[in-house]
C-alpha positions, 0 to 999 in steps of 0.5 A: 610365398606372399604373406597375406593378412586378413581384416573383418569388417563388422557394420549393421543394417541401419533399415529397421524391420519390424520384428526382427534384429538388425542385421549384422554383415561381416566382410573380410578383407584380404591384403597380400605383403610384397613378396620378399625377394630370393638371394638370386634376385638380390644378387641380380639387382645388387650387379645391375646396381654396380653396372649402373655405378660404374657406367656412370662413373666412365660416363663422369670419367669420360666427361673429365678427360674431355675437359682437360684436353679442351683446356690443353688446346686452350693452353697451347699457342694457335697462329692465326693468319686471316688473307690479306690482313698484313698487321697481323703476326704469328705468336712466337713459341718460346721452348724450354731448355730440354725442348731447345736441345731436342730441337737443336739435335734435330737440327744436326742431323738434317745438315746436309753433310759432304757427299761421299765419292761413290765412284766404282771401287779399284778392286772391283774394276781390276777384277773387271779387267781380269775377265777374258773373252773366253770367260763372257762366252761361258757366262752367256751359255749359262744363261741360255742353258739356265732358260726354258726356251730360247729367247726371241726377239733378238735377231741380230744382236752381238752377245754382248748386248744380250748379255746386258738385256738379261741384266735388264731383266734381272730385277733383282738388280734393281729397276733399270728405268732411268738410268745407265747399266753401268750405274744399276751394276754399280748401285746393285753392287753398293747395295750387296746384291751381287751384280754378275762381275762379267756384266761389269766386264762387257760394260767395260770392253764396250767403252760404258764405264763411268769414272773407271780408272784406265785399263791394263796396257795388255788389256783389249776393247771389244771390236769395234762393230760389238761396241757400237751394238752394246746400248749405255742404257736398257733397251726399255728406255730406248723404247720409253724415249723412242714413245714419248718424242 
């Protein structure tokens, strides 16, 4: 509660009345003390107080770091070329020997190292050699069973260029734009994706296969009307090369 203090006033009537006594008024003058504040109030004032420390404290924190990055780009070399201005040169940064080392291991491993020969493994073309014609043909009714309806479009076609146009669309292969059946077979096997050996097969008896070793002397090409049927690429590129002439 506000403690109140309390004064009196005395002064006299200076008007002389005949008769009578001067007249004494007395006024009472009442002044309130500021109202003392309670702990909850203190404890209010005394946070906001601190907030108030601490947002200044970021705020000259903030100031500090600004300051030291200016002076760290002020420290490190700018080139500075200005069009058509031929005298002018770029600053030549010299590194330290730590830096030079970092440098020179970066160095290393963008040389460009010999290619490795990543032609068709021997095995995997012997195992190639080893599927009979009998073994395309189960391979190729596992596919049709494997479909939920007959595919179209394919009037004509000798089953062996069926087989390769669903190795076409087999994307777990990989794309088969811009380049050969024979290369995706081979880079889906390089990759360990698992290209079908029997596609390998087909490229094979079909006279596709690139920088393959010679076949076995009892081993038989397909006919020569199947060969002639069976694309080195997939039908798509026909069609991208066929849209873009």
């Amino acid at each position: 509660m506000p403690v109140s203090t309390q004064s009196k006033l005395n002064f006299t009537s200076k008007k002389n009345v005949p008769n009578q006594k001067a007249i004494t008024h007395d006024i009472v003058v009442r002044a309130s003390a500021p109202p003392s504040k309670s702990g909850e109030e203190q404890k209010a004032l005394t946070a906001e107080t601190k907030h108030e420390a601490e947002k200044q404290s970021k705020k000259e924190e903030g100031d500090e770091e600004k300051e030291e990055e200016e002076e760290e780009e002020e420290e490190e070399p700018k080139i500075e070329i200005v069009a058509g201005d031929s005298t002018q040169r770029p600053t030549i940064v010299k590194l330290d020997d730590e830096e030079q080392e970092e440098e020179a291991l970066f160095q290393e491993e963008l040389i460009e190292k010999p290619r490795l020969d990543l032609g068709l493994d021997k095995k995997l073309s012997d195992k190639a050699y080893e599927i009979t014609h009998r073994q395309i043909q189960s391979y190729y009714k596992d596919i049709e069973n494997s479909r939920i309806c007959p595919a179209v479009h394919q009037e004509g076609l000798t089953e062996y260029e069926k087989i390769l146009r669903h190795f076409d669309l087999s994307s777990q292969y990989g794309p088969c734009v811009g380049v050969s059946r024979f290369k995706r077979w081979e880079r889906a096997e390089r990759l360990g994706l698992g290209p079908p050996i029997e596609v390998l097969a087909v490229l094979l008896k079909a006279e596709l296969g690139e920088g393959v070793e010679k076949p076995p002397k009892d081993w038989k090409l397909a006919p020569a009307d199947v060969r002639e049927d069976v694309g080195s690429i997939a039908y798509i590129n026909q069609l991208i090369a066929t849209h873009t002439e």
